[in-house]
C-alpha positions as CSV (number, residue, x, y, z in Angstrom):
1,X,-13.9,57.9,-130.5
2,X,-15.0,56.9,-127.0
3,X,-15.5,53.4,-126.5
4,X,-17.4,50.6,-124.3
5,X,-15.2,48.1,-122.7
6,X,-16.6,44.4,-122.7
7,X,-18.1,43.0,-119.1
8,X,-18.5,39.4,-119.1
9,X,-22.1,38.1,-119.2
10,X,-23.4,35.9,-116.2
11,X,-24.2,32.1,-118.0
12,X,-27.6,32.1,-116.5
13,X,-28.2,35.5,-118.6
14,X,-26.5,34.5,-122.2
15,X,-30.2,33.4,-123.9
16,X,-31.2,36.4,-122.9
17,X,-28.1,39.6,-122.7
18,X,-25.9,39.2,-125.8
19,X,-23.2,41.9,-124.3
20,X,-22.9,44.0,-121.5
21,X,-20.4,46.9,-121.4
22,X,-19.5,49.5,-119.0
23,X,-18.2,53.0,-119.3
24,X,-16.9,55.5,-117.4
25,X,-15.0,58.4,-117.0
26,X,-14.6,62.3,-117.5
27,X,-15.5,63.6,-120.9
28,X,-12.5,62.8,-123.0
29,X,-13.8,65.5,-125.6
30,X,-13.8,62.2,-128.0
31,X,-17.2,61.5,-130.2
32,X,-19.5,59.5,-128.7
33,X,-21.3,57.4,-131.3
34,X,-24.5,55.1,-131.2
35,X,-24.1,53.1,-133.6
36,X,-27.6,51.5,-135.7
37,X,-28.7,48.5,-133.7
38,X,-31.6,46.0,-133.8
39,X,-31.2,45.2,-130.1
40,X,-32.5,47.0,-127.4
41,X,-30.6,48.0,-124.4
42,X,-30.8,48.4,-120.7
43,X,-28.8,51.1,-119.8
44,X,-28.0,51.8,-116.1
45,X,-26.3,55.4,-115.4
46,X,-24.9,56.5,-112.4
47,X,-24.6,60.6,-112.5
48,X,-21.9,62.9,-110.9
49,X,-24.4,63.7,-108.3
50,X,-24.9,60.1,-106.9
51,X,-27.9,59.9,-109.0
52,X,-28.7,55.9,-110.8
53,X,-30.9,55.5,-113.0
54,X,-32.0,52.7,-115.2
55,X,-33.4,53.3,-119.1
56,X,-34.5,51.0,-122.0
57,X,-32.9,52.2,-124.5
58,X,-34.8,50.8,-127.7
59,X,-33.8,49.7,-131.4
60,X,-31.6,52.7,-133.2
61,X,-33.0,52.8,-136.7
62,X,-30.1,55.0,-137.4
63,X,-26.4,56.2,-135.9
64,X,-26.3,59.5,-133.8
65,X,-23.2,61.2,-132.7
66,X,-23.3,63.2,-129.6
67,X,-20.0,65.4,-127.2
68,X,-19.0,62.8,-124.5
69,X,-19.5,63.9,-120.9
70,X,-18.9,62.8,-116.9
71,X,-20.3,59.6,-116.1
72,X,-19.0,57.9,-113.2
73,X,-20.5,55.0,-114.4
74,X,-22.7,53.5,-117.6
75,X,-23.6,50.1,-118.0
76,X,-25.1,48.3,-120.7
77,X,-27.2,45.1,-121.0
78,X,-27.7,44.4,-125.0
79,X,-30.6,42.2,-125.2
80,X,-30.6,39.5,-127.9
81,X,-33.2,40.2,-130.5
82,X,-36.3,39.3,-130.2
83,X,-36.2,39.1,-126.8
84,X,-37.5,42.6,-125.9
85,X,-41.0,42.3,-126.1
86,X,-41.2,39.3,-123.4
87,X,-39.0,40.6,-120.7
88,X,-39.6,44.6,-120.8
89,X,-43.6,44.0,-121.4
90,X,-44.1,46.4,-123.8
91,X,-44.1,45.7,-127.8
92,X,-40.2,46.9,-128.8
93,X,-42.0,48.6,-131.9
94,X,-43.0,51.1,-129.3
95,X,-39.2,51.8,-128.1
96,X,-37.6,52.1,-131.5
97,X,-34.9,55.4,-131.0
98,X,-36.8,56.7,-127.7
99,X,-35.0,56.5,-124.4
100,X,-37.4,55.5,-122.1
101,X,-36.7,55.0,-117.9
102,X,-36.9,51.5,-117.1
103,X,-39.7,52.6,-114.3
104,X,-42.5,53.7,-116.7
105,X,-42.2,50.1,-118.1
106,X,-41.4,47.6,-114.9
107,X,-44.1,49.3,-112.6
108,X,-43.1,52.3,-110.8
109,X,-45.2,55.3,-110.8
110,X,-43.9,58.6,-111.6
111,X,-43.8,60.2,-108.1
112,X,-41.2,57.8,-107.0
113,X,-43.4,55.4,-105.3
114,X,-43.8,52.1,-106.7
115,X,-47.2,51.2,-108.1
116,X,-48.7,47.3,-107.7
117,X,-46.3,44.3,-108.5
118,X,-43.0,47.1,-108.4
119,X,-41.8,45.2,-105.8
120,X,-42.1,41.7,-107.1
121,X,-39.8,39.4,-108.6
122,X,-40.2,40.9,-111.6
123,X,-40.0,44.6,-110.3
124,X,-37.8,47.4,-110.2
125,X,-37.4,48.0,-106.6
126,X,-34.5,48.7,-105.6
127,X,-32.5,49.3,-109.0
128,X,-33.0,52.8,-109.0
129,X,-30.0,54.6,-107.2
130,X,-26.9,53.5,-106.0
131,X,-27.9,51.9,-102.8
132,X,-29.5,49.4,-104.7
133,X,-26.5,47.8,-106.2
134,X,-26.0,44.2,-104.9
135,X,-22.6,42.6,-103.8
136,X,-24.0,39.7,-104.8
137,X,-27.4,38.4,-106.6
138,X,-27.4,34.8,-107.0
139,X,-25.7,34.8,-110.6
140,X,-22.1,33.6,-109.5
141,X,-21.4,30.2,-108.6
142,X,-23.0,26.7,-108.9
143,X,-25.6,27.0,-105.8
144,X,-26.8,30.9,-107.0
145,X,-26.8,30.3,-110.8
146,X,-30.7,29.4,-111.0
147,X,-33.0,26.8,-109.6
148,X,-35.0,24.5,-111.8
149,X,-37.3,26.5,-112.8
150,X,-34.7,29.2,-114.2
151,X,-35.2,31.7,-111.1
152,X,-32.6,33.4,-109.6
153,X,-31.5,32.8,-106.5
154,X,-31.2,35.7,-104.7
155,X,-30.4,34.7,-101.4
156,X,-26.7,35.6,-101.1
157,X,-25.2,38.5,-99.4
158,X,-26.2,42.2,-100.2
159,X,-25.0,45.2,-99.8
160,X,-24.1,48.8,-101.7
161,X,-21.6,49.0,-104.2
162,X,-19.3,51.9,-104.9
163,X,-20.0,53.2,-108.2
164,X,-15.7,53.9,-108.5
165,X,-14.6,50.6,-107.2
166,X,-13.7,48.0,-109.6
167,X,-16.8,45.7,-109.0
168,X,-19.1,47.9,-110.0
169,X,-19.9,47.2,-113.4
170,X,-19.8,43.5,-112.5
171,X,-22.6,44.5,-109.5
172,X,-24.9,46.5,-111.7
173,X,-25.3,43.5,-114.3
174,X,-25.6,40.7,-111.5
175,X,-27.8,43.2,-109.8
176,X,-30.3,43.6,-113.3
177,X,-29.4,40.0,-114.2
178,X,-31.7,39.2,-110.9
179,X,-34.4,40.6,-111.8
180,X,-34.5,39.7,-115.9
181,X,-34.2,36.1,-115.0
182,X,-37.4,36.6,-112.7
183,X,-39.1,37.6,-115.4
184,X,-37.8,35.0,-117.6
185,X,-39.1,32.4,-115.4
186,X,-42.9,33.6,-115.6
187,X,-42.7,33.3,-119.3
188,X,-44.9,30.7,-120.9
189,X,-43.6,28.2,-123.0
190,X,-45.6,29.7,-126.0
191,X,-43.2,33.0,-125.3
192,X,-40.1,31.2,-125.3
193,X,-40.8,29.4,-128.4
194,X,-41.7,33.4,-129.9
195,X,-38.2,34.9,-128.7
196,X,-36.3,31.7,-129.8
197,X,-38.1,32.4,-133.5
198,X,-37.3,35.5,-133.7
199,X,-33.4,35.4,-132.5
200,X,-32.7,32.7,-135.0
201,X,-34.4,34.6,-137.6
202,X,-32.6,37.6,-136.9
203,X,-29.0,36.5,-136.8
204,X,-28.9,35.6,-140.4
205,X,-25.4,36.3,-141.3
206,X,-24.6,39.8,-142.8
207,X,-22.9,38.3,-145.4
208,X,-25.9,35.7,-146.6
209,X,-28.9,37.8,-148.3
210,X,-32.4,36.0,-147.4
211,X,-35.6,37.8,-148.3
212,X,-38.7,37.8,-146.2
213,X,-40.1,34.8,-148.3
214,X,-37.7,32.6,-148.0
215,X,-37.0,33.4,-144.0
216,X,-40.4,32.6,-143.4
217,X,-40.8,29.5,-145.0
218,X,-37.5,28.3,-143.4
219,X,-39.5,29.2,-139.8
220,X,-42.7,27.7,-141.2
221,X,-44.8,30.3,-140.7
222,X,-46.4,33.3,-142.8
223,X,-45.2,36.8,-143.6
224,X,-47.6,38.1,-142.3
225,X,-47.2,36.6,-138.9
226,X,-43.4,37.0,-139.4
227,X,-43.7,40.7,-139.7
228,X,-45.9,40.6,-136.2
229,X,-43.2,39.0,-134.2
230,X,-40.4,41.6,-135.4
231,X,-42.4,44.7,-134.1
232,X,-43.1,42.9,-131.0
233,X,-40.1,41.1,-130.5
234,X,-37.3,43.0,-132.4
235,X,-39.1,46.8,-133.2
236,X,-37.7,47.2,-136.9
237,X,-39.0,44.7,-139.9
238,X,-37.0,42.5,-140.9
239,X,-35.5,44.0,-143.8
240,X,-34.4,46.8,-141.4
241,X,-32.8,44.9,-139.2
242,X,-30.5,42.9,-142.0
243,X,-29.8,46.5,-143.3
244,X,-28.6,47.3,-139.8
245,X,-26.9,44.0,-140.0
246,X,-25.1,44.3,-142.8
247,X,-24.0,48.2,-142.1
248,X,-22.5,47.2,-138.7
249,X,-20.5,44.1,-140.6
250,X,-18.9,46.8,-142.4
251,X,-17.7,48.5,-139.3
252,X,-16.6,45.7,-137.8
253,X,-14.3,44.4,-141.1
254,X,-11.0,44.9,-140.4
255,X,-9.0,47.2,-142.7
256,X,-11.7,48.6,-143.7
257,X,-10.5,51.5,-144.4
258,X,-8.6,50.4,-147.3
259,X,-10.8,47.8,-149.1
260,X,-14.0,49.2,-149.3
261,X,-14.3,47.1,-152.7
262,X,-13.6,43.7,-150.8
263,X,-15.8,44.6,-147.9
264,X,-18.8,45.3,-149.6
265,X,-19.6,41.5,-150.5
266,X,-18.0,40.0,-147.7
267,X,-21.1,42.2,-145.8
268,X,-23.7,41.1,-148.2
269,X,-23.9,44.1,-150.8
270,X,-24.2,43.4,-154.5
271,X,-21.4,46.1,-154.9
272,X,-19.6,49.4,-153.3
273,X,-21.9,51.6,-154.6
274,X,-24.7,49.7,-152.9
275,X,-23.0,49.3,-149.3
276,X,-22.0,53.3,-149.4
277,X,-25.3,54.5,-150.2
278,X,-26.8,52.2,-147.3
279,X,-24.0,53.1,-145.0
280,X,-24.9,57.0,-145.4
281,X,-28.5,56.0,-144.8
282,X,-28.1,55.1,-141.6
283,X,-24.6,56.1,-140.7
284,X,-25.2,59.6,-142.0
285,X,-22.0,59.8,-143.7
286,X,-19.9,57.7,-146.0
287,X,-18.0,54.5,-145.2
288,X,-14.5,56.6,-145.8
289,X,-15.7,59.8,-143.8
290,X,-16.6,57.6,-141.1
291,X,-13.3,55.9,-141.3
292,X,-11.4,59.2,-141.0
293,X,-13.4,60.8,-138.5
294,X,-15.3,63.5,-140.5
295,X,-18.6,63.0,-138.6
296,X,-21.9,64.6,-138.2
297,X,-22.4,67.6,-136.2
298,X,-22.3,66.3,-132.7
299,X,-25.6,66.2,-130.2
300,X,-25.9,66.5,-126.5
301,X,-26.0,63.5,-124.8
């Protein structure tokens, strides 16, 4: 199946990108799968015809399969949970499975023009396209990291990036990093203290069951207001999000394949039965189909 391969995250961006990945490539004719995720992504895609574009891509409440194809270059920022709401300005309960371009939600207006506060600190000017793509945006180094008050420094040198050359992927996430820890910085303290909540509630191992009782009262706060700050922060409730949890420990145990009985506790189900039926929910098909590549009819991308 085609794959993502691992960028390294920028330390002024890690409380707020868990991953960032990059693909690229002609169509290889292997599956490419989205796999069920509580995190919401921003996706940068640079087209065969020079075209960039950026996209939120929100929480997957289930896997979809679709025929690779020619990118020259994708790159992917994977926000932390609960973290979605703050920096993209819209309520992530709003983004779950839609593909949405980054400009409908950072300010620019749908002729291409950029509407009030685009170009801004906290704006998109300038990440659209490849010409945008910075050699450098303040994230490398001890004097660009941040400043005190967690902005990025963006003074260094600029200039267009190559979407072939080697420090490409590198450029797009410094590039986006810019501009996330802009909007970062304008965030009150009474945000912070929200996306902090929710990320610790949400990374509740896949292996250790806690239902939404209990999670609350460990936050000190009501279900009721636990619910709110999922849809806003994370998209899915938080049951959904420990099933997603829990489905994606199983594809990342190793030897899967060949202890589906051990697996199935060591990812938090009461027994095999329980973690196939859950896995087909979401996955579509069962763990061992999965495993041996008997997938869903494929989509276009």
């Amino acid at each position: 199946m085609s794959h993502e391969e691992p960028l390294p995250v920028p330390a002024p961006l890690r409380r707020w990108v868990a991953t960032a990945t990059s693909h690229r490539g002609a169509a290889s004719g292997a599956p490419l799968v989205h796999l069920p995720d509580s995190a919401t992504s921003l996706v940068f895609r640079a087209m065969p015809d020079g075209v960039g574009r950026w996209v939120a891509v929100g929480p997957r409440s289930h896997a979809s399969y679709h025929h690779d194809k020619d990118l020259p270059l994708c790159v992917r920022l994977r926000l932390w949970p609960g973290t979605a709401g703050a920096l993209l300005g819209v309520a992530a309960a709003e983004l779950v499975d839609r593909v949405v371009p980054l400009g409908e939600l950072w300010g620019r207006s749908g002729d291409g023009g950029c509407s009030e506060g685009c170009d801004g600190p906290g704006g998109l000017d300038g990440l659209d396209g490849l010409g945008g793509l910075a050699s450098s945006d303040g994230l490398d180094g001890a004097a660009g990291s941040a400043d005190s008050g967690g902005r990025a420094d963006s003074s260094g040198p600029r200039g267009p990036v190559d979407v072939v050359g080697p420090e490409a992927p590198a450029a797009v996430v410094r590039r986006v990093g810019a501009v996330l820890l802009a909007r970062a910085a304008a965030l009150s303290p009474a945000d912070l203290a929200r996306c902090e909540l929710v990320r610790a509630a949400a990374a509740t191992p896949p292996g250790r069951r806690e239902r939404l009782p209990a999670l609350a009262s460990r936050f000190a706060v009501s279900e009721r207001h636990l619910r709110a700050l999922f849809a806003e922060g994370v998209g899915l409730s938080p049951k959904r999000t420990e099933r997603i949890a829990r489905v994606r420990g199983v594809l990342a145990a190793p030897g899967a394949a060949r202890r589906w009985a051990g697996v199935a506790p060591a990812a938090g189900y009461y027994d095999q039965s329980h973690m196939t039926a859950d896995f087909r929910a979401l996955m579509g098909v069962p763990p061992a189909a999965y495993a041996a590549g008997r997938l869903p009819t494929l989509a276009a991308c």
